[in-house]
Backbone bond lengths (Angstrom), bond angles and torsions (degrees), N, CA, C in turn:
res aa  C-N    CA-C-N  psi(-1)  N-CA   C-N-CA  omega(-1)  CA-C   N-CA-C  phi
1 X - - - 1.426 - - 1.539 108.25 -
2 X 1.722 121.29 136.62 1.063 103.26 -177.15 1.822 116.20 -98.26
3 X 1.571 104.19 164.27 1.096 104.80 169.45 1.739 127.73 -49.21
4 X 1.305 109.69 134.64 1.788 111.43 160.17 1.444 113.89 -54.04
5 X 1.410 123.45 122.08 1.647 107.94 -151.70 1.960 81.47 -88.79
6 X 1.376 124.38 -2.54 1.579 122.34 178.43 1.677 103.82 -73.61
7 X 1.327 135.36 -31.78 1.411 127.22 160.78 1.253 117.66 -92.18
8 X 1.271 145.89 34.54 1.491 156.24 179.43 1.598 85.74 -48.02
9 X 1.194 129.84 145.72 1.950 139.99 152.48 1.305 105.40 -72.10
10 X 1.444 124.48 149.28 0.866 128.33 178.33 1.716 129.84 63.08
11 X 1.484 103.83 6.67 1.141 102.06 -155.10 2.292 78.18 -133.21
12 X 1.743 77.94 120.32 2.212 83.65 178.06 1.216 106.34 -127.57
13 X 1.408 114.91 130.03 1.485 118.92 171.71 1.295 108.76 -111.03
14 X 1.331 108.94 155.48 1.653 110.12 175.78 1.722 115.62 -80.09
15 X 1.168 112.19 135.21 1.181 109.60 -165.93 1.731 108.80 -78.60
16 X 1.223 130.23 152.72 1.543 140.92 -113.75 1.797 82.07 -127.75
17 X 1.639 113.48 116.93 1.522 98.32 179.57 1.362 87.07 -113.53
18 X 1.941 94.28 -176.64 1.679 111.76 -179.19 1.777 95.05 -71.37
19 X 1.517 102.52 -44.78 1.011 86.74 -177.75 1.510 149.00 -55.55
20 X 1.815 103.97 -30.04 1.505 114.24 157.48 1.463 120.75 -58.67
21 X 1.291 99.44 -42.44 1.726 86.00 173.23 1.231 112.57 -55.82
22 X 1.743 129.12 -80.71 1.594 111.00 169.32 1.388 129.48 -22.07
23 X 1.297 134.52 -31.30 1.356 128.88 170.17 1.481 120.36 -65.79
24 X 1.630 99.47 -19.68 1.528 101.37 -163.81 2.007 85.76 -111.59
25 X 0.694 148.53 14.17 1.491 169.71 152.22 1.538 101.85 -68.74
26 X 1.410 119.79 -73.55 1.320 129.04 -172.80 1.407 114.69 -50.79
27 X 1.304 108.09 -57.67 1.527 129.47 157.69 1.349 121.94 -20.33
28 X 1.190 117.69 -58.71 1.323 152.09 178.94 1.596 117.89 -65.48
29 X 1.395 94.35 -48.29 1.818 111.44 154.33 1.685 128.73 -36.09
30 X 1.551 67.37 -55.12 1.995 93.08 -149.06 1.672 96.81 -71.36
31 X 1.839 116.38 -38.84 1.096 107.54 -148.54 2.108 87.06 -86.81
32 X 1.050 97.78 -32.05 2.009 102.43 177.95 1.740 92.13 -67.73
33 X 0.668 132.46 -35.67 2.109 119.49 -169.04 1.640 87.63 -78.64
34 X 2.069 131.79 -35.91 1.323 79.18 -173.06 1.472 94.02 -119.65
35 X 0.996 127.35 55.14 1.447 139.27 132.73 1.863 113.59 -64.51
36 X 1.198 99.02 -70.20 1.513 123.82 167.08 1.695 106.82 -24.99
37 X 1.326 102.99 -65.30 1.455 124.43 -167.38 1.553 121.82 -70.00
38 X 1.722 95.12 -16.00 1.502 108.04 -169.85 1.409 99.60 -93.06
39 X 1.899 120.86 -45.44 0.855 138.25 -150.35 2.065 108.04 -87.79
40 X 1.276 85.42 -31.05 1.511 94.48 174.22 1.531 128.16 -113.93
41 X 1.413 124.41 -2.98 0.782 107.33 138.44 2.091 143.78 -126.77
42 X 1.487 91.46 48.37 1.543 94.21 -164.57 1.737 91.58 -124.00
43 X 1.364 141.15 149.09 0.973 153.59 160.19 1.219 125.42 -25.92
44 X 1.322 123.89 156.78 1.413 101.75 -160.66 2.085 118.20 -75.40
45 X 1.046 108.83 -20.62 1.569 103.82 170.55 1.367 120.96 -69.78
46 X 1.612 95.04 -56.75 1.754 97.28 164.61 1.053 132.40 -85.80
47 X 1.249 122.11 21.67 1.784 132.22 145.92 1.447 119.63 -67.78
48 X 1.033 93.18 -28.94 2.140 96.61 -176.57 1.704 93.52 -89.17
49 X 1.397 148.31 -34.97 1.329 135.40 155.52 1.101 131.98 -75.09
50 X 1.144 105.70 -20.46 1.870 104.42 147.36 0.962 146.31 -65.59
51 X 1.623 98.45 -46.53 1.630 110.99 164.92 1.381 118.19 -57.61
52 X 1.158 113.01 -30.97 1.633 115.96 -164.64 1.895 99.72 -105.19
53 X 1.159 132.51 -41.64 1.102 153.25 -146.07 1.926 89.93 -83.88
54 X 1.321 114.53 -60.03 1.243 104.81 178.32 1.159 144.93 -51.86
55 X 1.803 100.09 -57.98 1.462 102.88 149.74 1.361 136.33 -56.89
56 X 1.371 103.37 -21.19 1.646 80.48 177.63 1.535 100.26 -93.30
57 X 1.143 129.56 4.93 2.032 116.34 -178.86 2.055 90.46 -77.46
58 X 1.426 105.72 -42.67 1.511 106.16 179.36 1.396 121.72 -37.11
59 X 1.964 81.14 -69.05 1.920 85.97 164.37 1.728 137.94 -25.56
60 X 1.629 99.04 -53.68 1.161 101.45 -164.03 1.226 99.18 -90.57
61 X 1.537 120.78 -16.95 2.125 86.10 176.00 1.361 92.16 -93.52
62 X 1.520 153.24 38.94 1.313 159.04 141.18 1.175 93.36 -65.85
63 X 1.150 122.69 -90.49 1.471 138.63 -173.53 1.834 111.29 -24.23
64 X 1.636 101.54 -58.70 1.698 119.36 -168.28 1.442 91.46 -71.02
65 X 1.135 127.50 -62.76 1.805 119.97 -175.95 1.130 142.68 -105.12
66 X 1.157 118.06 -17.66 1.831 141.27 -168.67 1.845 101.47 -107.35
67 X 0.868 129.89 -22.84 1.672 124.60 -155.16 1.691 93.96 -87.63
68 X 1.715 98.00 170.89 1.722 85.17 -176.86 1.136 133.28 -95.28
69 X 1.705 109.40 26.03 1.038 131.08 157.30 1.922 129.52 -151.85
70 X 1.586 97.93 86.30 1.493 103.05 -148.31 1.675 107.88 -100.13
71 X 1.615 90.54 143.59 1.479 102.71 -163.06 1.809 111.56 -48.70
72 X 1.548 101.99 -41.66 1.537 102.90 175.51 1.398 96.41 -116.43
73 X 1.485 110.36 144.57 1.168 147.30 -171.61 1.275 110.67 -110.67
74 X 1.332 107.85 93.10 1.927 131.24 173.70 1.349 117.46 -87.49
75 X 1.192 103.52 145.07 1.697 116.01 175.98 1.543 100.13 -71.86
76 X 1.693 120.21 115.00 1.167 142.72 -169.04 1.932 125.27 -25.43
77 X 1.643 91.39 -33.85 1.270 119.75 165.46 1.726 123.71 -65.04
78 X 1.724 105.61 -38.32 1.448 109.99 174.50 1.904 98.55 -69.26
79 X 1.602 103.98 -57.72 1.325 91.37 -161.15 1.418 105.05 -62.03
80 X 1.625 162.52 -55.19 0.891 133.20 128.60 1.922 128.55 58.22
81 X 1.315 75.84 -101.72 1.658 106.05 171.64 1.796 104.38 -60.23
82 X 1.333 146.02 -44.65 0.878 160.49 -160.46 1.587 103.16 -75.41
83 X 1.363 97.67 -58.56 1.868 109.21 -173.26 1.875 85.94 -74.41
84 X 1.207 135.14 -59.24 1.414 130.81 -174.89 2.003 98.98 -46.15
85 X 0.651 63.74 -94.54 2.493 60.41 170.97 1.610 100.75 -12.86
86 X 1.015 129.27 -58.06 1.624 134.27 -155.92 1.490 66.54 -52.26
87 X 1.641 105.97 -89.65 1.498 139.12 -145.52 1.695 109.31 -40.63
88 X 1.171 129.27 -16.63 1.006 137.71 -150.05 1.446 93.32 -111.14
89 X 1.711 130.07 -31.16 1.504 148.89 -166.51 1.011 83.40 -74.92
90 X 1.434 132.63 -67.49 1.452 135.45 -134.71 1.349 115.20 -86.48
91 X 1.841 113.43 -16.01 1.269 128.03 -164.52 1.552 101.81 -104.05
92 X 1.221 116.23 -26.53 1.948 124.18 170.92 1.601 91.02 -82.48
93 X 1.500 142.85 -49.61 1.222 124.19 -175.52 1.362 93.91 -59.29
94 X 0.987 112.34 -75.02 2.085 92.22 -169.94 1.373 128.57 -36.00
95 X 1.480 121.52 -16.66 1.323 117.39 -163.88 1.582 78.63 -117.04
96 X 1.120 133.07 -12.32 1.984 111.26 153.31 0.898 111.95 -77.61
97 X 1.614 137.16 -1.00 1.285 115.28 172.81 1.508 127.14 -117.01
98 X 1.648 93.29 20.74 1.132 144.00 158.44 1.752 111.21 70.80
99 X 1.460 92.53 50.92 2.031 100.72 169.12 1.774 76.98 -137.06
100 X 1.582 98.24 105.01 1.357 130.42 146.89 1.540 119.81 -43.09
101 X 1.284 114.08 -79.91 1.323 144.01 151.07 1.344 105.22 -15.32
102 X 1.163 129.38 -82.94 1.815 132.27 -155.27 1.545 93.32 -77.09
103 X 1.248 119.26 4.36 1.768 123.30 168.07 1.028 94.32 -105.33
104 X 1.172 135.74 -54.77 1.755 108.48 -178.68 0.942 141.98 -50.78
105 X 1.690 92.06 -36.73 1.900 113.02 -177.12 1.757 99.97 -67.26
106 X 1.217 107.93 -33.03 1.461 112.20 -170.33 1.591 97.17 -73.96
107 X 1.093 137.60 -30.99 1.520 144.35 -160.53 1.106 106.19 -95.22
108 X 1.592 115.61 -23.56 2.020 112.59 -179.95 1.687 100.09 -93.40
109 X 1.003 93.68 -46.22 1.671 97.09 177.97 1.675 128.49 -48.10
110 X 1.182 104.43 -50.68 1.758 157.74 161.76 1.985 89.45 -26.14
111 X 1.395 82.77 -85.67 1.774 117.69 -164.42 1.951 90.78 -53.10
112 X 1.348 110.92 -64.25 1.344 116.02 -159.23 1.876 98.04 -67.23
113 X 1.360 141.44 -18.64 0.980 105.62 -157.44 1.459 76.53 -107.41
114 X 1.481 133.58 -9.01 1.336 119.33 171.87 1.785 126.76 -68.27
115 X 1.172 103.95 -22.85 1.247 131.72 -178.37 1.611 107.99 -69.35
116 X 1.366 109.10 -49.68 1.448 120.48 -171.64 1.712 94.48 -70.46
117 X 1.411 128.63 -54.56 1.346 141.96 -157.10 1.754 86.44 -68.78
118 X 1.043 123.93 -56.54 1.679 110.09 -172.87 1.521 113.53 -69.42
119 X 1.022 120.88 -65.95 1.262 122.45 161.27 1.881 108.23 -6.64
120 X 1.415 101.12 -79.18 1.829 98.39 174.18 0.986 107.37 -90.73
121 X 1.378 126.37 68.48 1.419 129.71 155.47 1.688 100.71 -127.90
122 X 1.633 95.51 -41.98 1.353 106.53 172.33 1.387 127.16 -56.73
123 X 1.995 95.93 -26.45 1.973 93.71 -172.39 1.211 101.43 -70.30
């Protein structure tokens, strides 16, 4: 009979919160709103480097500072400030594309689950 590969020995995973999922939700948001944002509202040459160009600059300082295991290692306060910059991109692209509103919701949501995630990162 084979092993449950979920009790493997030697083998530890981090256990999976609501809250990571929402983080990885937001993520998911941010990089489709400025796809969206690149693609619809920039001309037609620089719509295809916007669209594509934005999300992936997001990506990669996700990846370099914010992810849950990031290549550079910031004093809690930079990354912070770093994930607030993303959040702040994604919430003026929405309100250039003129839904105020679906930027806010994205900016309270955004702000609050970042808030919660530092907070217990800090305990």
């Amino acid at each position: 009979m084979p092993q449950d590969p979920v009790t493997e020995p030697g083998v530890s995973r981090p256990a999976v919160t609501p809250l990571d999922i929402i983080r990885v939700l937001v993520l998911l948001a941010a990089l489709a709103t400025l796809a969206l944002w690149g693609f619809a509202t920039w001309p037609l040459p620089w719509s295809i480097v916007v669209g594509i160009g934005a999300p992936v600059i997001v990506l990669v300082l996700w990846a370099l500072v914010l992810s849950s295991k990031p290549v550079l290692r910031l004093h809690p306060f930079l990354r912070a400030l770093v994930e607030l910059l993303i959040y702040v991109g994604v919430t003026l692209a929405w309100w250039s594309m003129g839904s105020a509103w679906i930027g806010i919701a994205f900016a309270v949501v955004a702000v609050a689950a970042g808030v919660i995630a530092g907070r217990r990162a800090l305990s």
